[in-house]
VMD Tcl script that draws the C-alpha trace (Angstrom):
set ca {
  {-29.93 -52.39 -29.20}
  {-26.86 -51.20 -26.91}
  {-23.94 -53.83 -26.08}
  {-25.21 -53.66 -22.20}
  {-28.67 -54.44 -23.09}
  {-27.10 -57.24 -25.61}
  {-25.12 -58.59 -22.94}
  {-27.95 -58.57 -20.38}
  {-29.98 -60.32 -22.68}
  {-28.00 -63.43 -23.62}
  {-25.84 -64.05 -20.50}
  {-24.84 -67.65 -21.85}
  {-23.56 -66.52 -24.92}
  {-21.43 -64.28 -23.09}
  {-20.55 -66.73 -20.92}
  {-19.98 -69.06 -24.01}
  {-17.47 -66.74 -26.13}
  {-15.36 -66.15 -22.78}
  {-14.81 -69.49 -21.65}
  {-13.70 -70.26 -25.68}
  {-11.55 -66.72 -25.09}
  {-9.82 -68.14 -21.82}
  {-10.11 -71.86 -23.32}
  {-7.67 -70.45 -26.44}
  {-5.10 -68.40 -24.28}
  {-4.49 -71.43 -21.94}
  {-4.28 -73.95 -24.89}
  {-2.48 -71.82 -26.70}
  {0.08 -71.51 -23.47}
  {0.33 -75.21 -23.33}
  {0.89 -76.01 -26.68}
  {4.22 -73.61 -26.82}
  {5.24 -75.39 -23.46}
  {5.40 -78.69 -25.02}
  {7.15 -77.12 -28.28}
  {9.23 -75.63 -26.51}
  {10.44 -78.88 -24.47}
  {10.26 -80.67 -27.67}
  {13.03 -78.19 -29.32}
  {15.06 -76.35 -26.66}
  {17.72 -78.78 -26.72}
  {17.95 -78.78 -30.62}
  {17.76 -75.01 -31.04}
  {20.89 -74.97 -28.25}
  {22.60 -77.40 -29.44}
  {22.18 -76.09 -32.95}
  {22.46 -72.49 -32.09}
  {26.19 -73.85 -30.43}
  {27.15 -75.28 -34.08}
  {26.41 -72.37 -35.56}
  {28.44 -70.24 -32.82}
  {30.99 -72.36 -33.38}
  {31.54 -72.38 -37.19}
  {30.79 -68.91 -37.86}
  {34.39 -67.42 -38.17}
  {35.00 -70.48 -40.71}
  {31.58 -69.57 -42.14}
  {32.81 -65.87 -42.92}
  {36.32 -67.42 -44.63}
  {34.87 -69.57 -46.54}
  {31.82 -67.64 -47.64}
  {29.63 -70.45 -46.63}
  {26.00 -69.58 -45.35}
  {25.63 -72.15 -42.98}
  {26.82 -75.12 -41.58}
  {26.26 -78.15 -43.61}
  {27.38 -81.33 -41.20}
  {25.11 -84.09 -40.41}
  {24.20 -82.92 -36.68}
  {23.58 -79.11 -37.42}
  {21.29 -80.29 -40.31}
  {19.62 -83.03 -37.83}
  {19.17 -80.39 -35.31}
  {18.32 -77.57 -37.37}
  {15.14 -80.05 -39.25}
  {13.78 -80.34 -35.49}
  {13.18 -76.87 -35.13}
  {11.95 -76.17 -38.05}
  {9.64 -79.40 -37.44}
  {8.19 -77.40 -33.78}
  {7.60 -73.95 -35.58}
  {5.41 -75.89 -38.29}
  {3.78 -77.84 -35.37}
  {2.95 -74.59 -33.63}
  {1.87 -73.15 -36.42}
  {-0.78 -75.96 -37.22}
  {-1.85 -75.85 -33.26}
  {-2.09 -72.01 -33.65}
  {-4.24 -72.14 -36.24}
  {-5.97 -75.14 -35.03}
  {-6.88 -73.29 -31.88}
  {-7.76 -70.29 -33.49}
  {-9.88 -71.30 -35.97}
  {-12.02 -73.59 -33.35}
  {-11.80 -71.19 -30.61}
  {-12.48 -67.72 -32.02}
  {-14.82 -68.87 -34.18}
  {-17.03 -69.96 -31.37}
  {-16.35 -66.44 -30.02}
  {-17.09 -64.35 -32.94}
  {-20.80 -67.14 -33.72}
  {-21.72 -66.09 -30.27}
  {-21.34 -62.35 -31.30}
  {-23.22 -62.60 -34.48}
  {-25.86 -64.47 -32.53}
  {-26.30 -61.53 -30.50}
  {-26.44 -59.34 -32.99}
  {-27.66 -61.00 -36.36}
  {-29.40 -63.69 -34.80}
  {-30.31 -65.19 -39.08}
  {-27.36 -66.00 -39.53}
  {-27.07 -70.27 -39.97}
  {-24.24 -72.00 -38.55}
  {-23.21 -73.20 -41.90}
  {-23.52 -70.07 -43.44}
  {-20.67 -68.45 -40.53}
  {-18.64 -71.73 -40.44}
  {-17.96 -71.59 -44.80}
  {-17.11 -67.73 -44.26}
  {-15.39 -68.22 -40.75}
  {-12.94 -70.59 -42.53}
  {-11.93 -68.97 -45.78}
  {-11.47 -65.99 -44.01}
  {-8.99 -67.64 -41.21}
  {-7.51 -69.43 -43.85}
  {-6.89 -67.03 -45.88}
  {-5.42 -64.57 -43.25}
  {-2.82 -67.07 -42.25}
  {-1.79 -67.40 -45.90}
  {-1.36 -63.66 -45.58}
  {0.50 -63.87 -41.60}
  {3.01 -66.88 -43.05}
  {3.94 -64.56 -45.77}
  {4.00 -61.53 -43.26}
  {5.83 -63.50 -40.87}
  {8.69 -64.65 -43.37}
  {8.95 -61.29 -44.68}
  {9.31 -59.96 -40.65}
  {12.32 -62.38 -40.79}
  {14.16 -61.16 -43.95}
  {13.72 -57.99 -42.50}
  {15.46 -58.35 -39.72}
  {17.96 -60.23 -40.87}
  {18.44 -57.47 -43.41}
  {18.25 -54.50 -41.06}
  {20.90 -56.68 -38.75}
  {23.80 -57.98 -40.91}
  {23.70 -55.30 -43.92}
  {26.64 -53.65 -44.12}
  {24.62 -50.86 -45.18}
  {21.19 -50.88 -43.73}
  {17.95 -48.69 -44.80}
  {16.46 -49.71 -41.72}
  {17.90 -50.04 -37.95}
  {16.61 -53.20 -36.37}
  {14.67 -50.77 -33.81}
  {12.72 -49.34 -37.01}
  {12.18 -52.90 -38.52}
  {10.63 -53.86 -35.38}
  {8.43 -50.93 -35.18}
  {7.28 -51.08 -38.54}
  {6.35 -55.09 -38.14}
  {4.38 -54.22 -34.82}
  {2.16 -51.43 -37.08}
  {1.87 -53.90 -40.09}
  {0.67 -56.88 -37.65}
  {-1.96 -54.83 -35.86}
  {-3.45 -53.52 -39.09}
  {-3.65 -57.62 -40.37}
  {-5.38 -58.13 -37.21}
  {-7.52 -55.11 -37.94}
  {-8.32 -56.02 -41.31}
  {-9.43 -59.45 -40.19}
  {-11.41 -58.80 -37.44}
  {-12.83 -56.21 -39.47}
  {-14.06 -59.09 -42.02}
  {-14.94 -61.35 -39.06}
  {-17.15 -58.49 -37.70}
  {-18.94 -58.34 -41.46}
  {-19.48 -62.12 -41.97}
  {-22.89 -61.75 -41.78}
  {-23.55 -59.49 -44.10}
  {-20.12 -58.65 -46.82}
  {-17.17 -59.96 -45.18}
  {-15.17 -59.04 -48.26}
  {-16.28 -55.60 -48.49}
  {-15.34 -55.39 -45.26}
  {-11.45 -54.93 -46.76}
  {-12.17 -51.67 -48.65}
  {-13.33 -50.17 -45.35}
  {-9.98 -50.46 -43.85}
  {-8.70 -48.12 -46.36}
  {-11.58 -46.00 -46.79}
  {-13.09 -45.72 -43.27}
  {-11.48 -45.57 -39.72}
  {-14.91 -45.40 -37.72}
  {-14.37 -48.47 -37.03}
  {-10.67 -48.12 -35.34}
  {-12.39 -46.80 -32.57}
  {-13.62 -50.05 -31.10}
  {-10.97 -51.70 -31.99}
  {-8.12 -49.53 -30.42}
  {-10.36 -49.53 -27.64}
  {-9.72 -53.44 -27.42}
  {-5.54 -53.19 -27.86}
  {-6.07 -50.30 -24.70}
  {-7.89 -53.04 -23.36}
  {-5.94 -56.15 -23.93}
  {-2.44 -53.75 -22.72}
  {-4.05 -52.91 -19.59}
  {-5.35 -56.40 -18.76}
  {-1.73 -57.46 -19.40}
  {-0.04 -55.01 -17.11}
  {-2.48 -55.87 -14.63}
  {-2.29 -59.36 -14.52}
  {1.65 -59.21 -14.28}
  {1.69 -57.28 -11.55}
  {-0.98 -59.31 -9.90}
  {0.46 -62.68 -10.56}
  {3.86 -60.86 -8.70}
  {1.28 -60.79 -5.91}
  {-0.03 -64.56 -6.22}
  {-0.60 -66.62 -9.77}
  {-4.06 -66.83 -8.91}
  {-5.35 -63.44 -8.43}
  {-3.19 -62.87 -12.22}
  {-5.80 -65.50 -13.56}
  {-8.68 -64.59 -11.81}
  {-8.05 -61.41 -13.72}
  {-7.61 -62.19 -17.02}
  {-10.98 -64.53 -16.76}
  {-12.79 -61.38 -15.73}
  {-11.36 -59.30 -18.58}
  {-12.87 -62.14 -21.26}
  {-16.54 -60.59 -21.94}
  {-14.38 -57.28 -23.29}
  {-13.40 -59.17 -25.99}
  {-17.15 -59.93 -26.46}
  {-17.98 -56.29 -26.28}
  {-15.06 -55.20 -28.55}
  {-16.44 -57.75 -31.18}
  {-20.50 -56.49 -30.88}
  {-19.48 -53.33 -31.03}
  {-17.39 -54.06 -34.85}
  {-20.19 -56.55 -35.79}
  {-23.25 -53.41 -35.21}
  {-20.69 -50.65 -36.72}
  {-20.38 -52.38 -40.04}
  {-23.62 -52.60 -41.79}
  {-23.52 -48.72 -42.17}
  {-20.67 -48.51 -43.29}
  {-20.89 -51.31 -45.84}
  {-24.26 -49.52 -46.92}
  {-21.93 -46.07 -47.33}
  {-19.44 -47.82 -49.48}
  {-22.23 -49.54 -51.86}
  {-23.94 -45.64 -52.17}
  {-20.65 -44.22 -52.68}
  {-20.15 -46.97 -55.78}
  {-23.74 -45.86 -57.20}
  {-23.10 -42.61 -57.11}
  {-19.75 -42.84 -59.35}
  {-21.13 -45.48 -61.71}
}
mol new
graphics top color blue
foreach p $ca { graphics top sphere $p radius 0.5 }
foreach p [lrange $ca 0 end-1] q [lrange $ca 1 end] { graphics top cylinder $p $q radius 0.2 }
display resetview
């Protein structure tokens, strides 16, 4: 069955995985506006200590500044990031996973809630394991592409290369999202071995970079017509994730003919 005729045949579920779509960006919005009020005067003020010491820092050979009050301030933003972090994730894992059930209910209508919720979660899980690793490594990067005396990398080439790395992570995950009812862990080796299914899903970053353009230069207009937008751009999302969920079983099927063949 097409995505229009999907669509036009369960409206609610539509309706459903954009309102948890729109629910996730403005929770997601509020949550780094309270972090952010909760840490901008310790990041300042610790950012100012750090200003401040780092010509005795370089003479001394010292890596950072080890008073009382740098260390007080310095604990309270690491204390936000981890509190993000666990509202990110939080978020995520509640509101995509409504999204992507409401897919597979389109599509693979078998599929038991219990059955999505095990897979939805280990597969979350497991790709913020892999994002916290990415996302440390992101930072050693640039703080070796910045103060190397030396460096392989510019910081301009360190921040392309992160961009390319994070969209294929997202790529790989939705690609396992789009496959939880059938081999979500298959769904890996086609990242490397297929790219049918980068169609779709660069069709969703064109997407998603348009809607964003858009709604900044709307909400220049009036903050309202920027929101009405985005709320109307929410069932693409819906589409993009049909149109992964109905192009894996083929390929999963290619992959396990492929592994007959060479055993």
């Amino acid at each position: 069955m097409s995505v229009w005729k999907l669509i036009k045949a369960h409206p609610w579920l539509v309706l459903t995985a954009a309102v948890a779509d729109a629910a996730f960006f403005f929770l997601l919005a509020q949550l780094h506006f309270w972090i952010f009020l909760r840490v901008a005067d310790h990041l300042k003020r610790a950012t100012e200590l750090l200003t401040k010491n780092i010509g005795q820092l370089a003479i001394a050979d010292v890596p950072m500044p080890t008073d009382a009050e740098f260390v007080f301030h310095y604990h309270q933003v690491l204390q936000g990031v981890a509190m993000f972090l666990v509202g990110f994730y939080c978020l995520w894992l509640v509101t995509r996973g409504v999204s992507w059930f409401a897919a597979h209910r389109m599509t693979t209508p078998k599929i038991s809630l219990s059955t999505f919720v095990r897979r939805f979660f280990l597969i979350t899980t497991g790709g913020m394991i892999v994002f916290l690793a990415f996302l440390l490594s992101f930072v050693a990067l640039i703080d070796y592409a910045s103060f190397s005396v030396l460096p392989l990398l510019t910081p301009r080439i360190a921040n392309v290369l992160t961009v390319a790395l994070l969209v294929l992570l997202h790529y790989a995950y939705s690609l396992s999202c789009s496959a939880i009812g059938s081999r979500p862990y298959s769904a890996l080796l086609l990242v490397f071995t297929q790219a049918r299914t980068l169609v779709p899903y660069l069709a969703l970053v064109l997407w998603v970079l348009l809607a964003v353009i858009i709604a900044i230069l709307l909400t220049r207009v009036h903050p309202a017509a920027g929101l009405g937008w985005v709320l109307l751009m929410m069932p693409g999302l819906t589409v993009f994730r049909i149109l992964l969920i109905q192009n894996f079983p083929e390929r999963a099927q290619r992959v396990r003919k492929i592994r007959q063949i060479a055993l």
